[in-house]
Biopython code that builds the backbone (N, CA, C, O; Angstrom):
import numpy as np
from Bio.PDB.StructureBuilder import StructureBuilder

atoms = [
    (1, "UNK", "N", (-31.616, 28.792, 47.359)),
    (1, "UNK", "CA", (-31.914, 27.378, 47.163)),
    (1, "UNK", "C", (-31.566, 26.961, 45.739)),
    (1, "UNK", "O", (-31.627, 27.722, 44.774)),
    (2, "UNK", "N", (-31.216, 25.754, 45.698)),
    (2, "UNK", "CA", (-30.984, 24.783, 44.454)),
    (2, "UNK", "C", (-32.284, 24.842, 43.695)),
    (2, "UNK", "O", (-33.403, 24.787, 44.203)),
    (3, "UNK", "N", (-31.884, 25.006, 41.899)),
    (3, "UNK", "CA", (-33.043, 24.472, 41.619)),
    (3, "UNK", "C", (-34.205, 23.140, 41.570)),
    (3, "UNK", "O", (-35.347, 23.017, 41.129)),
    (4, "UNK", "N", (-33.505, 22.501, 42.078)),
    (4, "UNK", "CA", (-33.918, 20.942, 42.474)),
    (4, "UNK", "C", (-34.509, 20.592, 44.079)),
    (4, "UNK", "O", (-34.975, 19.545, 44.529)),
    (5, "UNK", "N", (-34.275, 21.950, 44.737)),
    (5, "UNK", "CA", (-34.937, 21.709, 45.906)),
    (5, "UNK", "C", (-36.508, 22.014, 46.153)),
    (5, "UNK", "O", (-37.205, 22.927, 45.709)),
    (6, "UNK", "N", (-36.770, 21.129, 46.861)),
    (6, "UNK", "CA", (-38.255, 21.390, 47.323)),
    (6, "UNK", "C", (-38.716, 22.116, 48.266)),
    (6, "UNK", "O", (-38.238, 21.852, 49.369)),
    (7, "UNK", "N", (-39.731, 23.217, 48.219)),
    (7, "UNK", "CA", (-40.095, 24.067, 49.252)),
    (7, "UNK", "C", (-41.100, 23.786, 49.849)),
    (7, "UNK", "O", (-41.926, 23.058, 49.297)),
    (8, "UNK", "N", (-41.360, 24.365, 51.370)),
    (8, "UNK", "CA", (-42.747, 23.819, 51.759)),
    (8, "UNK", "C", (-43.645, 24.687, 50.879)),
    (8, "UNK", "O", (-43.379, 25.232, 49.807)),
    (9, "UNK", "N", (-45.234, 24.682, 51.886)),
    (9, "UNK", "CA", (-46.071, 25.592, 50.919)),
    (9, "UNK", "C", (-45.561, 26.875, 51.622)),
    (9, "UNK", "O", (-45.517, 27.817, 50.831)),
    (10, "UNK", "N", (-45.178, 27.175, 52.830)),
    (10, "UNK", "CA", (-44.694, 28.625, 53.473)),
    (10, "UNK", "C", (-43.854, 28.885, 52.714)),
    (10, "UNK", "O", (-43.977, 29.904, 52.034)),
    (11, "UNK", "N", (-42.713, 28.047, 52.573)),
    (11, "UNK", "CA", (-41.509, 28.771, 51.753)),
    (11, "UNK", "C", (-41.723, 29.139, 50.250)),
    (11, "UNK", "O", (-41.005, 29.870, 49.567)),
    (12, "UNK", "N", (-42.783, 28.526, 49.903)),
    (12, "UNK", "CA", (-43.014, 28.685, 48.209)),
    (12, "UNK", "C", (-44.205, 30.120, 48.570)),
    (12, "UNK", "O", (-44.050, 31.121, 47.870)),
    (13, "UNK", "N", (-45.154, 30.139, 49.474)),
    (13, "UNK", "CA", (-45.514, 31.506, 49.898)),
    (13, "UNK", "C", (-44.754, 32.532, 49.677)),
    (13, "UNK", "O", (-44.857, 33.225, 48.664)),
    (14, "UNK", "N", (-43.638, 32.796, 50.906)),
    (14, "UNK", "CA", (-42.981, 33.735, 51.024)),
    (14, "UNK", "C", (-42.233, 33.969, 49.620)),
    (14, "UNK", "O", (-42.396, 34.990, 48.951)),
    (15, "UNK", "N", (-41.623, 33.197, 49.353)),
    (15, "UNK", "CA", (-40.704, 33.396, 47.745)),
    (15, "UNK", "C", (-42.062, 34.089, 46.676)),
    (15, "UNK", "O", (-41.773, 34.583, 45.586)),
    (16, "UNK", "N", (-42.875, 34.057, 46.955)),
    (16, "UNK", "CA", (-44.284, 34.586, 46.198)),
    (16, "UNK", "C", (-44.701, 35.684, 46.257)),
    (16, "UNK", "O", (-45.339, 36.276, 45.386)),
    (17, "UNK", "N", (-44.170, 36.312, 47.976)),
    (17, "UNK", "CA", (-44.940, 36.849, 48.482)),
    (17, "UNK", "C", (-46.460, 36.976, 48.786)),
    (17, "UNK", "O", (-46.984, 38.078, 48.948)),
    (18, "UNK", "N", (-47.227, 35.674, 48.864)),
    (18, "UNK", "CA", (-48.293, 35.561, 49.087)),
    (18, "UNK", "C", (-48.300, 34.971, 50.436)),
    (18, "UNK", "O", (-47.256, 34.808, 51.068)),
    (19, "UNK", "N", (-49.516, 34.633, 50.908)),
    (19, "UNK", "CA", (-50.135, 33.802, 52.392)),
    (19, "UNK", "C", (-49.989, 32.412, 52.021)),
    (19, "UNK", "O", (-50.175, 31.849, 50.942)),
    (20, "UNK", "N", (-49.658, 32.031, 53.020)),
    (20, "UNK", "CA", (-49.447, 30.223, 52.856)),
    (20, "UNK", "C", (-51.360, 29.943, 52.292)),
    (20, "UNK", "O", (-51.794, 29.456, 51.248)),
    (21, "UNK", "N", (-51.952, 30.391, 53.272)),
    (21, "UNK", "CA", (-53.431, 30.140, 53.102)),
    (21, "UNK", "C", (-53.601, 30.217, 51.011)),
    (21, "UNK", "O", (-54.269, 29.498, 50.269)),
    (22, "UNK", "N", (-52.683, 31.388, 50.685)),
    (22, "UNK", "CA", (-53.449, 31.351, 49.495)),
    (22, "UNK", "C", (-52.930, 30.604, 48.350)),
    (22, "UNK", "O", (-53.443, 30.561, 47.232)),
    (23, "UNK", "N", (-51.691, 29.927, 48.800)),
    (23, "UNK", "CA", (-50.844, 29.001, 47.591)),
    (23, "UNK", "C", (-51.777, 27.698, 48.145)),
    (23, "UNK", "O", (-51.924, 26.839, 47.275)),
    (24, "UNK", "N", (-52.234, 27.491, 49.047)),
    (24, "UNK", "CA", (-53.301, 26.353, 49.599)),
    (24, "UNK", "C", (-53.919, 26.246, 48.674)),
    (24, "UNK", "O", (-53.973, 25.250, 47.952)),
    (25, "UNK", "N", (-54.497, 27.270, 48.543)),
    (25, "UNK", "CA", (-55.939, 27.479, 47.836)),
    (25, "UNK", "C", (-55.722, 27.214, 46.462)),
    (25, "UNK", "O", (-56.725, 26.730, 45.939)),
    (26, "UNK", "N", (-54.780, 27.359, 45.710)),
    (26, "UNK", "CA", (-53.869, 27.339, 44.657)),
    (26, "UNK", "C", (-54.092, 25.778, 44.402)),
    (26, "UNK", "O", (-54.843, 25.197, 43.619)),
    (27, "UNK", "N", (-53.086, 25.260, 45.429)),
    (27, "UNK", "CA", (-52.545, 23.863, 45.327)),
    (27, "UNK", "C", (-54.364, 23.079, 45.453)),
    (27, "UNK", "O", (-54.559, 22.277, 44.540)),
    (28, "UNK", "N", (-54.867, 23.149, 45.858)),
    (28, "UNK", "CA", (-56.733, 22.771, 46.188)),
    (28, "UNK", "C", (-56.788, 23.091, 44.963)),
    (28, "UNK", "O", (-56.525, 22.022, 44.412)),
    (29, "UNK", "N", (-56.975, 23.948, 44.053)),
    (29, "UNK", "CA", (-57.418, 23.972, 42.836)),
    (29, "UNK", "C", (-56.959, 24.127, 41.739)),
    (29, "UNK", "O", (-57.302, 24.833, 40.791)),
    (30, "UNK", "N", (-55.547, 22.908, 42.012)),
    (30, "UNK", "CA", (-54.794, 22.876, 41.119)),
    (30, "UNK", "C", (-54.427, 24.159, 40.358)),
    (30, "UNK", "O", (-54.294, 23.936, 39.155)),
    (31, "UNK", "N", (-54.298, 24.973, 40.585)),
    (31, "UNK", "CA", (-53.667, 25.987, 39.482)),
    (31, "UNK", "C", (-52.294, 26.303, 39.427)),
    (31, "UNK", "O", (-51.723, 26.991, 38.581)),
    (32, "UNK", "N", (-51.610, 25.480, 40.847)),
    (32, "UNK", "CA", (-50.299, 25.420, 40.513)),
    (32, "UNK", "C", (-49.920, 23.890, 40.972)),
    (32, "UNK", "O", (-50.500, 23.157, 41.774)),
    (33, "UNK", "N", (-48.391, 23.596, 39.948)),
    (33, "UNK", "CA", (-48.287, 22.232, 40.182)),
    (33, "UNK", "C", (-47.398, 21.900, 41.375)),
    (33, "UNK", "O", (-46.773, 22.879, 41.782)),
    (34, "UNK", "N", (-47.181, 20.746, 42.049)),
    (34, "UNK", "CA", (-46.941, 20.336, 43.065)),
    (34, "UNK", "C", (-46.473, 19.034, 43.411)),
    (34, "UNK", "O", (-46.995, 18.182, 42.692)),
    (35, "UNK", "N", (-45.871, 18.685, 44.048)),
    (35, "UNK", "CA", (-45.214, 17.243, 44.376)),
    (35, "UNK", "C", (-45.979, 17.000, 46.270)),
    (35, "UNK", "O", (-46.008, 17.607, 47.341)),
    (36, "UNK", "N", (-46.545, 15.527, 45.570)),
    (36, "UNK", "CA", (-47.417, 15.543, 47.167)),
    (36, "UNK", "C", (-46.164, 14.135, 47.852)),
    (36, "UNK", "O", (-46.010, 13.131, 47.156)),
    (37, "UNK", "N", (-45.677, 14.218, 48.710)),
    (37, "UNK", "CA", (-44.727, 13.191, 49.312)),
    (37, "UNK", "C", (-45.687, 12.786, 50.491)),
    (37, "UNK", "O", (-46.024, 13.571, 51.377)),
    (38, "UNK", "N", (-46.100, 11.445, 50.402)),
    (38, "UNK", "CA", (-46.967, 11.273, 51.668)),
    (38, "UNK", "C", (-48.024, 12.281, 51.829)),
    (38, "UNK", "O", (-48.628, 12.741, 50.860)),
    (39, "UNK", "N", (-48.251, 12.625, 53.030)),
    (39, "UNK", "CA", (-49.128, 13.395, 53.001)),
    (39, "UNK", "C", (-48.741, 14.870, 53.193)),
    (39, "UNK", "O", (-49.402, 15.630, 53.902)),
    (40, "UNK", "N", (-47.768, 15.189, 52.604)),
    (40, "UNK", "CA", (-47.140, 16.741, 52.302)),
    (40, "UNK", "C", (-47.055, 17.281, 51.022)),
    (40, "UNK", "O", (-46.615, 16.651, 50.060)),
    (41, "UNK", "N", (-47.348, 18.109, 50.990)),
    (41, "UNK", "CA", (-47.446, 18.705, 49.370)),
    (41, "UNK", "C", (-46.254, 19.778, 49.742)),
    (41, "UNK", "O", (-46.132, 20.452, 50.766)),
    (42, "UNK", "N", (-45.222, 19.702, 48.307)),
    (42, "UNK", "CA", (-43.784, 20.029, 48.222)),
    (42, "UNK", "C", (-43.999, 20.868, 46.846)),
    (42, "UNK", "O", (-44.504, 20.252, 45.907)),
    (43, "UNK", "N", (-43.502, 22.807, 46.592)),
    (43, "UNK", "CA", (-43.313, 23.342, 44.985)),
    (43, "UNK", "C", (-41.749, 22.873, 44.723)),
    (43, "UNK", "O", (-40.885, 22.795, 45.596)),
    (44, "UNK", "N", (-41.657, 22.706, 43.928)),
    (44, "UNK", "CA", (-40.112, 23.188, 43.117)),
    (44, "UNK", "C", (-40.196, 24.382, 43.035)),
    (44, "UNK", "O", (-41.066, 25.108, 43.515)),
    (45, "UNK", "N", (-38.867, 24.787, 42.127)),
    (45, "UNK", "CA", (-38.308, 26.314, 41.944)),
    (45, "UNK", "C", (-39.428, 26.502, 40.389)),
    (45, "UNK", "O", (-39.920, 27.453, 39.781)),
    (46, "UNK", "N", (-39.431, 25.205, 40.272)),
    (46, "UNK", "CA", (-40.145, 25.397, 38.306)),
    (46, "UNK", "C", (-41.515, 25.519, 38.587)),
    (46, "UNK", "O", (-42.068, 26.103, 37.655)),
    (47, "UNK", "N", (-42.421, 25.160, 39.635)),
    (47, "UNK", "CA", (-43.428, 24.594, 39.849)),
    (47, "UNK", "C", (-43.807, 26.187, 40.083)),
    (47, "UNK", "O", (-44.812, 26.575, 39.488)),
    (48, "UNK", "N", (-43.118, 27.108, 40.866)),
    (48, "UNK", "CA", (-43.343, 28.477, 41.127)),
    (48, "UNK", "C", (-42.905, 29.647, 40.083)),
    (48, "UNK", "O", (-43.415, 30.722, 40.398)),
    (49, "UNK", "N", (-42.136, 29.704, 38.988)),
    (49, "UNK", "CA", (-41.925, 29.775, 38.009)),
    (49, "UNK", "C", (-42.671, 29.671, 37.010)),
    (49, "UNK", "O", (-42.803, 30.598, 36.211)),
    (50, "UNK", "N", (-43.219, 28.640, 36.903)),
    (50, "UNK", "CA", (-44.267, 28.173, 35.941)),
    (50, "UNK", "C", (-45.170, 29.436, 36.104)),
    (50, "UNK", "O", (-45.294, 30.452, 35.419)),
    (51, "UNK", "N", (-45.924, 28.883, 37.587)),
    (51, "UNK", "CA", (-47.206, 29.649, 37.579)),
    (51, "UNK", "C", (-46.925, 31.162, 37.889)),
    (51, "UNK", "O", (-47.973, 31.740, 38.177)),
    (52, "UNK", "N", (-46.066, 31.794, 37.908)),
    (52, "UNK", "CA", (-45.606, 32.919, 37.693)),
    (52, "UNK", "C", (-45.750, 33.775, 36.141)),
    (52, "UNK", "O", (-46.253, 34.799, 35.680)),
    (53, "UNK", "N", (-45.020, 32.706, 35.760)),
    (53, "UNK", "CA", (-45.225, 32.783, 34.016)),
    (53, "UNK", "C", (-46.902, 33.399, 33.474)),
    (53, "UNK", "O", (-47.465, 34.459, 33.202)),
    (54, "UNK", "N", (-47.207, 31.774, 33.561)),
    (54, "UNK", "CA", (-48.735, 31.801, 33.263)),
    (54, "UNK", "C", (-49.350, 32.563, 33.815)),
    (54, "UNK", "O", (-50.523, 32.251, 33.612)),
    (55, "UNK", "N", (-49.281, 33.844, 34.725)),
    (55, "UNK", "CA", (-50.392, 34.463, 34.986)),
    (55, "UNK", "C", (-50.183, 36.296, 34.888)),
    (55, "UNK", "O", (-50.601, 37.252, 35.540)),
    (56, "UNK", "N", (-49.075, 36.058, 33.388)),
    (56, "UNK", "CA", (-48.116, 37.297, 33.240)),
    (56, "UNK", "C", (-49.303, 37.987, 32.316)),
    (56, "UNK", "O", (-49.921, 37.504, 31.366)),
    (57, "UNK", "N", (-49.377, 38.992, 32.795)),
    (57, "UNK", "CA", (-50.668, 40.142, 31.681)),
    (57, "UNK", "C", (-50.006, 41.032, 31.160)),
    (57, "UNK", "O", (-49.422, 41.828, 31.896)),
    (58, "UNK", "N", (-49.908, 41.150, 29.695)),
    (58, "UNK", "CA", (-49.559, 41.913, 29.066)),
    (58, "UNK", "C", (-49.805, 43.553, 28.964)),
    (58, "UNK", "O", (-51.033, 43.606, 28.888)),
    (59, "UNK", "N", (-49.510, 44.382, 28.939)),
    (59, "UNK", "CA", (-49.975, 45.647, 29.262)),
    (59, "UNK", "C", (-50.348, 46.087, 27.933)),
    (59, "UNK", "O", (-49.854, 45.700, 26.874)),
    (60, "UNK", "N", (-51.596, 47.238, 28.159)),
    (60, "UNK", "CA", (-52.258, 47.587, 26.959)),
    (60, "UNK", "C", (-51.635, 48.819, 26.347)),
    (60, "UNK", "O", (-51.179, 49.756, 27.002)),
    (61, "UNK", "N", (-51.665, 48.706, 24.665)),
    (61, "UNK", "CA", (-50.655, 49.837, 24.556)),
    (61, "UNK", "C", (-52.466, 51.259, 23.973)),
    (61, "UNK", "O", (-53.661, 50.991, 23.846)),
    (62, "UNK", "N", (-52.000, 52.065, 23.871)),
    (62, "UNK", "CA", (-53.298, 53.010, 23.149)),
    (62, "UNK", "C", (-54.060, 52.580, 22.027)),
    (62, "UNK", "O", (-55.272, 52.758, 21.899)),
    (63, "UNK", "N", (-53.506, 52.157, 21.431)),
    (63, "UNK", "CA", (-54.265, 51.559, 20.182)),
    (63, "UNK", "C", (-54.945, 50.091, 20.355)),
    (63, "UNK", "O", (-55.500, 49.614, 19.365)),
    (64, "UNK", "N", (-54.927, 49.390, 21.511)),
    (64, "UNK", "CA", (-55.747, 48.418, 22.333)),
    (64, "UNK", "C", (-56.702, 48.922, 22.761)),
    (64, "UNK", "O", (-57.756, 48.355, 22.472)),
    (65, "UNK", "N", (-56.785, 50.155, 23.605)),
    (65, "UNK", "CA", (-57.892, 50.977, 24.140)),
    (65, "UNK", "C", (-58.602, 51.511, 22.676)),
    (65, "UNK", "O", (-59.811, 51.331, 22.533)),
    (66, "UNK", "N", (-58.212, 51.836, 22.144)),
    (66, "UNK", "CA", (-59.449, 52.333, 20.633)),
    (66, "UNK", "C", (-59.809, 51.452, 19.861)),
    (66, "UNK", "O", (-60.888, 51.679, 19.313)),
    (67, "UNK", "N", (-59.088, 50.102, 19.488)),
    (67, "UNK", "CA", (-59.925, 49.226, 19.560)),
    (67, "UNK", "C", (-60.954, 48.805, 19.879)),
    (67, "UNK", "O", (-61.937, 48.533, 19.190)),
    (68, "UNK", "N", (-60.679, 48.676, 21.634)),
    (68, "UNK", "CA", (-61.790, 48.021, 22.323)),
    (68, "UNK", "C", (-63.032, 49.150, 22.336)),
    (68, "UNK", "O", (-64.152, 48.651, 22.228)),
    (69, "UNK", "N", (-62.986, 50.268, 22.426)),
    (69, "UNK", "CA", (-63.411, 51.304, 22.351)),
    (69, "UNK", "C", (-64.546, 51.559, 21.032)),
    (69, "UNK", "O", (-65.692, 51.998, 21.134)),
    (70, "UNK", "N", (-64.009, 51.242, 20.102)),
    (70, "UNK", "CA", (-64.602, 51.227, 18.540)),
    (70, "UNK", "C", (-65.605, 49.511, 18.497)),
    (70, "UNK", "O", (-66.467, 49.287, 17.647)),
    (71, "UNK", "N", (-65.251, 48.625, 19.481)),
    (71, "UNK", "CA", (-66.465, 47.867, 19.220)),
    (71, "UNK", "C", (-67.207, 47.779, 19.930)),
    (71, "UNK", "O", (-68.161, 47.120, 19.517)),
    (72, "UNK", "N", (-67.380, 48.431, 21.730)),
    (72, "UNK", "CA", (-68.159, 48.877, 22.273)),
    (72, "UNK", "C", (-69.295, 49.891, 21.293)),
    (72, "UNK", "O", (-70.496, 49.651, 21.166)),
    (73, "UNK", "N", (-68.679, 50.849, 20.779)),
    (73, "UNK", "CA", (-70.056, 51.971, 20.063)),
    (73, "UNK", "C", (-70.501, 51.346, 18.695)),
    (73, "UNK", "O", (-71.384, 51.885, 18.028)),
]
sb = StructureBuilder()
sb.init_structure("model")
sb.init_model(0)
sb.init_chain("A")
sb.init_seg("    ")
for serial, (resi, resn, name, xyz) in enumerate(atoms, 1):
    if name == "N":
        sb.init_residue(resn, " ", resi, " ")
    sb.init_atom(name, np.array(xyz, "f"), 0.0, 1.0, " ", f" {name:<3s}", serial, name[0])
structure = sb.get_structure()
């Protein structure tokens, strides 16, 4: 797909690999953005991207763990 095309919520699912049910749940609580046309709610390619981005966790290197470690005791 174009980057300018609009996906349903299945197709923005599958490209996710998640459940339609759970980009629902997403789109319900806003945590990802969305284009509502009438009464259809439409992702972009950016809209899935985005929230891809934003929910990137950095991995801990050893000296993160003794850190956290040293202000626990």
């Amino acid at each position: 797909m174009a980057s300018n095309d609009l996906y349903t919520v299945e197709e923005a699912a599958q490209r996710m690999r998640l459940s339609a049910r759970q980009v629902r749940r997403l789109v319900a609580e806003r945590q990802i953005g969305f284009h509502k046309l009438g009464r259809s709610v439409r992702l972009t390619d950016e809209d899935v991207v985005t929230y891809i981005a934003s929910n990137r966790v950095e991995p801990m290197t050893a000296a993160d763990v003794w850190a956290g470690l040293r202000k626990v005791a």
